[in-house]
N, C-alpha and C positions, 0 to 999 in steps of 0.2 A: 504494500500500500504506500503510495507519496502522501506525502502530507508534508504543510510548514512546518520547517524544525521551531523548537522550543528549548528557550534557553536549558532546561535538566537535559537537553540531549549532547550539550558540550561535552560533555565527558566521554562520550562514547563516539561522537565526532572528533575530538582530538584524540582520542584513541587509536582510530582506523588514522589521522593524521600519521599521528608517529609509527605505528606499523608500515605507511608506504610512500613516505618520504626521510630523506636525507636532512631537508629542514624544512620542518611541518610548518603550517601556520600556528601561531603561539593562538590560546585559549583566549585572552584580549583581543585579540584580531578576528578569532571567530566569532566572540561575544559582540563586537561592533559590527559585526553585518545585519543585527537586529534593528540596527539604526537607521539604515541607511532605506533612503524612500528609489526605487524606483530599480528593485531589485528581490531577486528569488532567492529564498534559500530554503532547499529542500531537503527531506530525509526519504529513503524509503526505507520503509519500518518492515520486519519478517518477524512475526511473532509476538511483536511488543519491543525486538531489538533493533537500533540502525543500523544497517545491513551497508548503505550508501549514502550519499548526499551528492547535493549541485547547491552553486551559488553561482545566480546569472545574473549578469547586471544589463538594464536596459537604459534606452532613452531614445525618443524618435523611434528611427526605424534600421538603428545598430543597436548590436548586442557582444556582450563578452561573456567567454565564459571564464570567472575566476578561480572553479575547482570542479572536478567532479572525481570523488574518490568511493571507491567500495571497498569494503573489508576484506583480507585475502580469503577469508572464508565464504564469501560468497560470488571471489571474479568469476569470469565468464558463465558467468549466467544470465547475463542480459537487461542486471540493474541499471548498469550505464546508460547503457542504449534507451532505456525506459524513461530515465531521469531528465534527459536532453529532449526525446521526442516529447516530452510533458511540458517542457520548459517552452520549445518554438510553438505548441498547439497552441498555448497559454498569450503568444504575443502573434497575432496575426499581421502586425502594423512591423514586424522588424525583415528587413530582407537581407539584412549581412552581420555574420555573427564571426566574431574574432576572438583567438585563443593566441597563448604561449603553449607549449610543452616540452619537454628534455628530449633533444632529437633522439636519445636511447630509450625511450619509451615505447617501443616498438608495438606493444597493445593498445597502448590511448592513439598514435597515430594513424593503427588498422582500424581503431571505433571510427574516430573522426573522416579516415579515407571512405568507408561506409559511406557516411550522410553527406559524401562530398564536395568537406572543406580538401581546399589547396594551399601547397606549401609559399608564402609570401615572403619568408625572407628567415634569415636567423638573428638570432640577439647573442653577441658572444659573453660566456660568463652570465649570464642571466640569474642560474641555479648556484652559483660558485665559480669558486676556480676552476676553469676547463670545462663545466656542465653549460653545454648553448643551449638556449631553446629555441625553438622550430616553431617559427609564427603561420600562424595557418587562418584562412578565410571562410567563409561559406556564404555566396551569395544566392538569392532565391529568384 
């Protein structure tokens, strides 16, 4: 089930953070997307637990995606893909949706190649030292 996250679910969002990142976003940074107007921040829930999340941020008719993470316990199964296709049903008015990713991410690359965003360009050092991320588009 998606549904908006709620602050008691930080814990379990920064959880799945730190299991699949090198430098998660810090629990302030996720607690501040509560704030922010003009933006998604979703869970899907299996059971009662958050299994995934997305935070999209909109305006007009661009969009970014800020995160979309699953717990290794539940990758490929299809959360991802679920979370994103919920996110553009949800904004009929956006035609171009922009991301970063770590060009060695080779699974969010294959989701995104899917819904076919293309690769725009790279950001060197983006994730760290030596980690570039791989800027990617998706126009409608």
């Amino acid at each position: 089930m998606i549904r908006d996250a709620k602050p008691a679910d930080i814990d379990a969002i920064y959880q799945i953070e730190k299991e699949n990142f090198n430098r998660p976003w810090s629990e302030i940074s996720l607690m501040n997307e509560f704030k922010k107007q003009k933006s998604d921040f979703l869970v899907y829930e299996i059971n009662g637990l958050v299994a995934g999340y997305i935070i999209f941020w909109y305006i007009l008719d661009e969009a970014e995606i800020g995160i979309i993470s699953v717990s290794k316990d539940h990758q490929l199964k299809g959360i991802a893909v679920e979370l994103l296709k919920y996110c553009i049903s949800m904004h009929p008015e956006v035609n171009r949706i922009y991301l970063e990713v770590d060009k060695t991410n080779s699974g969010a690359i294959s989701l995104y190649n899917k819904f076919g965003f293309k690769t725009t360009g790279y950001i060197k050092n983006y994730y760290g030292n030596g980690k570039d991320a791989q800027r990617m588009a998706l126009s409608f």
